[in-house]
N, C-alpha and C positions, 0 to 999 in steps of 0.2 A: 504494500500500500504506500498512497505519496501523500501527501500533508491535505486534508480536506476532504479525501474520501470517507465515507460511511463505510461501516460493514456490521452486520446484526448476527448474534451467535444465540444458539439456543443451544442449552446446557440438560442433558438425562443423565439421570442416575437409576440405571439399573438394580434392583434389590435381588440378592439370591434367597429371598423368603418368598413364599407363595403366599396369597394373601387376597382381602376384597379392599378396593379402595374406598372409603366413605369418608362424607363430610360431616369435619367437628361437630356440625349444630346437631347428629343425629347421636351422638354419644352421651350418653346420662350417669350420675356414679353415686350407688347410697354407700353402705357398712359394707357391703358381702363384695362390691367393687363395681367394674365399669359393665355398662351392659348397652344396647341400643331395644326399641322396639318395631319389632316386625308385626307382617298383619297377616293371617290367617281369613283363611275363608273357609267359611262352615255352612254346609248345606242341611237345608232343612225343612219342611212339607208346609210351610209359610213362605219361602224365599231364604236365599244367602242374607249370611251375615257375617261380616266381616270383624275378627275380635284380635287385640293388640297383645303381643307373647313378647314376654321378658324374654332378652337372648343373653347371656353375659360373651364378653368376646373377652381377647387376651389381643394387646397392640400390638405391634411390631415397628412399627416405624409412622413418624407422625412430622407435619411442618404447622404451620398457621393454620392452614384454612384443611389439610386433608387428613387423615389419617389408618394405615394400612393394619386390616385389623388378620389375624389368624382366622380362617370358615369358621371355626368352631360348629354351631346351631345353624349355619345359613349356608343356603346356596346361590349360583348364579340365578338372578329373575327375581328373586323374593322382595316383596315393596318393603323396605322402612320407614317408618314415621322418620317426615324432617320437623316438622311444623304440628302443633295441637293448639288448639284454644282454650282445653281446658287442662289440667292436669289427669295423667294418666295412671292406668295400674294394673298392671299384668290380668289380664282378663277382660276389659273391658271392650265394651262395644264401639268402634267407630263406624262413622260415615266417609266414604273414600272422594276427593274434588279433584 
């Protein structure tokens, strides 16, 4: 390069852990530790209903805004709560927007 050019680098860091990537906001933590919550669909002779399952995960690797959690309880496809309006609790009923 000569004095005045630009040039733009984008930086990976590869991790040798397997893992799901999710966002901080969906991470929660009482006494027993960190957990997120997943949603469940439950069918039933009224109609589905969809109900929120404590998951506990274990981290691996974290920055500001992401962080790489071990599968544990989850798999690829599974919705998790980012957002609730009310406060939540292993069993409860949501509504999916």
């Amino acid at each position: 390069m000569k004095g005045g050019e630009q040039a733009w680098v984008k930086l990976e860091k590869r991790s040798h852990q397997e893992g799901f990537i999710i966002s901080n906001a969906t991470i929660h933590q009482d006494r027993e530790g960190k957990f997120v919550y997943k949603i469940e669909e439950q069918r039933g002779a009224l109609g589905n209903v969809f109900v929120v399952r404590k998951v506990k995960i274990d981290l691996s690797e974290t920055n500001d805004k992401e962080t790489m959690i071990q599968s544990g309880g989850l798999f690829g496809g599974e919705l998790i709560v980012v957002e609730s309006g009310e406060p939540l609790q292993d069993g409860d009923r949501v509504r999916l927007q």
